[in-house]
N, C-alpha and C positions, 0 to 999 in steps of 0.2 A: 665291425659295423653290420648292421642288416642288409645289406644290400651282397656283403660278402660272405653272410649267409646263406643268401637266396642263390650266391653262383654257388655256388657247392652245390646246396640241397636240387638243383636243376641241372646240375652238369653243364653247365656251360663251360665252352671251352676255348680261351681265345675273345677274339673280338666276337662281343652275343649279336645275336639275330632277333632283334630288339620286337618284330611282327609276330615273331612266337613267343619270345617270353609274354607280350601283351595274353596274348590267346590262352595263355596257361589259368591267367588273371579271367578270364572271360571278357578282358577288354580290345576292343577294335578301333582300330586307326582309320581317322578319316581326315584328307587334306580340306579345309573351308575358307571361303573368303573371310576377312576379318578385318577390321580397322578398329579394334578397341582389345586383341588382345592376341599372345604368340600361342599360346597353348589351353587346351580348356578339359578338364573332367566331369563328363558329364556321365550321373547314375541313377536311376531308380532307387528309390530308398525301400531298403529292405531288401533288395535282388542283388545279385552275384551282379561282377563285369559291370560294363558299361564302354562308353564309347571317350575316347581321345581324340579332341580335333587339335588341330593344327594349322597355322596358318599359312593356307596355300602359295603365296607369294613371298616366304623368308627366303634367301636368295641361296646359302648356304646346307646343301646338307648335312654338314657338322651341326649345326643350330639346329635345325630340326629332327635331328638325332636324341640332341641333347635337352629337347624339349618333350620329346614324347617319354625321355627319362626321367625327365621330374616327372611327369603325370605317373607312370607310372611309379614313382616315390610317392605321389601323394596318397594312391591306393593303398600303398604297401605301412607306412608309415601312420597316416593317420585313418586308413580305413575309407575316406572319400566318400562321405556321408550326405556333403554337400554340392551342389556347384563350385567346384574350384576355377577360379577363372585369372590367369596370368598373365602379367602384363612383360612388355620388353623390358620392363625398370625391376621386373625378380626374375628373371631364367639367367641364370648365367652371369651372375652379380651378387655380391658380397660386400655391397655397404651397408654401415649403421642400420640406413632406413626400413632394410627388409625385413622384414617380421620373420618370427621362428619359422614356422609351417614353410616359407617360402628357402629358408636356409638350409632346411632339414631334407629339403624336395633336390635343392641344388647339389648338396651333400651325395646323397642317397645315387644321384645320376654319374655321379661322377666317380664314384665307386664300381656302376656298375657298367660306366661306359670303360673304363681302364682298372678291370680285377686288379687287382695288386700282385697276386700269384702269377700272371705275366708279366707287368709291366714294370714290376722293380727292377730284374736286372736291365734292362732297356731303358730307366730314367735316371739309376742309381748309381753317380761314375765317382769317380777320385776328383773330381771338379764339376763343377755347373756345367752344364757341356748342353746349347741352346738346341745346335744342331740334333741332337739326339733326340729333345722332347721335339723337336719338330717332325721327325720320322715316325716318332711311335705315335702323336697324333694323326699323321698321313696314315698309317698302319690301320689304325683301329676308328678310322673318321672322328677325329674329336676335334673342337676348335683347339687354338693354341691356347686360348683365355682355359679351358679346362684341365687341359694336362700341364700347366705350369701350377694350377693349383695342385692337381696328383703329386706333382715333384716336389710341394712346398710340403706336401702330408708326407712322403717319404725319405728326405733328405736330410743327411744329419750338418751340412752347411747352413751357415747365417746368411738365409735370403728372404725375398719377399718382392710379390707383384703387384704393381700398381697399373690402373684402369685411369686414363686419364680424357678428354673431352674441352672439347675448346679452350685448350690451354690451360683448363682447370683438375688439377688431383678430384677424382671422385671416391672411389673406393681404396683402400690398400687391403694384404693380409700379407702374414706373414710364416716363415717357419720356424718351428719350437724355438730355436738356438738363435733369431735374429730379433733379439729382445730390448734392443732403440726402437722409439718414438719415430715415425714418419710423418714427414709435413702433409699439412693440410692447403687447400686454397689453390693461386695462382701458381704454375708451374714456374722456376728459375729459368729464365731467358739462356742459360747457359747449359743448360740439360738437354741431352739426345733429342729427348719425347719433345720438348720444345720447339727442335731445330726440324722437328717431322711434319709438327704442325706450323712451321712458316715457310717449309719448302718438300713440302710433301712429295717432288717431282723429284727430288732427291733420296729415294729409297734405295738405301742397299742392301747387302748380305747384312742378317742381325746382328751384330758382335759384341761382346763387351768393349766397352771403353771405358777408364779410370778418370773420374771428376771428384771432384771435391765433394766432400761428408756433407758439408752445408746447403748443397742443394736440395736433397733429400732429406736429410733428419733434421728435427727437433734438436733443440737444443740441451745436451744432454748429460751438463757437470762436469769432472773430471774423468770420467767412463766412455772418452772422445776418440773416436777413431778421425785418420783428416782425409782419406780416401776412401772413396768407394765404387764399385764395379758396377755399372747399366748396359744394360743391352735393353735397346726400343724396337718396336715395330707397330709401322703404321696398318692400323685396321680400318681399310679404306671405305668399307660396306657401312660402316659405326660412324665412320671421323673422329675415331677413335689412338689412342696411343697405349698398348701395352709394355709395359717397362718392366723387368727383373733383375731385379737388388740385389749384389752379391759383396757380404763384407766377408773379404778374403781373412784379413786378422782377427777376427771377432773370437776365437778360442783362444789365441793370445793375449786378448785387451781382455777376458774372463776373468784368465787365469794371474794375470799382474792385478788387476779388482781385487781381488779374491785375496791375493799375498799380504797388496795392500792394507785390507781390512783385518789382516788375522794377526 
């Protein structure tokens, strides 16, 4: 990717130093009040650099880490020609609705907030292992919502995270290998992320726990796994529920597919 490009060709080493790479750019960071938008690129047409605001009241430094990464992806990526102006509903979200430019910015940040060159062996275990992505996001300041996506790009496990919002599925993605249909809509009253959002005063340690296929997939033919692994946590800044999908048999129900058909 371009962004794993640009750590090479800068040397970056480790978790980057996101004020200088801007500076490389000729672009400057500035905190601004805002209420219409998290992050802004702002350039003189025709001139080098320009300036990256930010909005001074997100509560999280992980977000506005991962905000001044998109911008600085939209420089790098489409050149920032224009006023780019980003809303809380495209930094750090992968649904449908986001248009390419806004995916490609999301992309690009999250490459260069979590090199891959460090952070595979740190994501990449013999199991989905929550705890880990939670360290190496504490490590390298990313939210969790970023490095669980990092882990879905380099994970050879059937998973997938889901972004969920007053009890309603918003977003999902997934990893290569975990290739069922995820539900759309109201959340299953019987699901973790559910039980986060009616008793939110009840948060524990992440964990997996084992529930039924059907609360999460689509309905999906004879290619039916009947268990599946969630682990929720509540994003209390959001009123939000992140969830990560783990179908532990998903190479064995492949590979009987597979027999089946041939």
């Amino acid at each position: 990717m371009l962004a794993g490009v640009l750590i090479e060709r800068l040397g970056v080493r480790g978790k980057p130093d996101l004020p200088a790479l801007a500076s490389k750019f000729g672009l400057r960071i500035r905190e601004v009040d805002s209420e219409g938008f998290d992050g802004a690129l702002v350039r003189v047409p025709g001139q080098r650099g320009g300036i990256i605001a930010v909005k001074a009241s997100i509560p999280e430094t992980t977000r506005k880490r991962f905000t001044i990464a998109h911008e600085i992806g939209h420089y790098v990526v489409s050149g920032g020609e224009r006023l780019d102006v980003c809303s809380p509903t495209t930094i750090e979200t992968w649904g449908l609705a986001v248009q390419k430019p806004e995916v490609e910015a999301n992309e690009f940040a999250v490459e260069l907030l979590l090199p891959t060159k460090y952070v595979r062996s740190m994501l990449v275990q013999d199991f989905p292992d929550f705890p880990a992505i939670s360290r190496t996001a504490s490590e390298y300041e990313t939210s969790l919502t970023a490095t669980v996506r990092k882990f879905l790009r380099l994970t050879d496990h059937a998973c997938a995270m889901v972004w969920s919002k007053d009890g309603q599925i918003v977003w999902s993605k997934r990893s290569e290998t975990f290739t069922l249909p995820i539900r759309r809509g109201k959340l299953d009253l019987s699901t973790r992320a559910s039980e986060l959002f009616l008793h939110s005063s009840q948060q524990e340690e992440p964990e997996f726990q084992e529930r039924p296929s059907r609360l999460w997939l689509k309905s999906h033919g004879k290619a039916a796994v009947t268990q599946i692994l969630e682990c929720s946590v509540l994003m209390q800044n959001y009123d939000s529920v992140l969830t990560l999908l783990w179908i532990e048999d998903m190479h064995a129900l492949a590979m009987n597919t597979d027999e089946a058909g041939s």
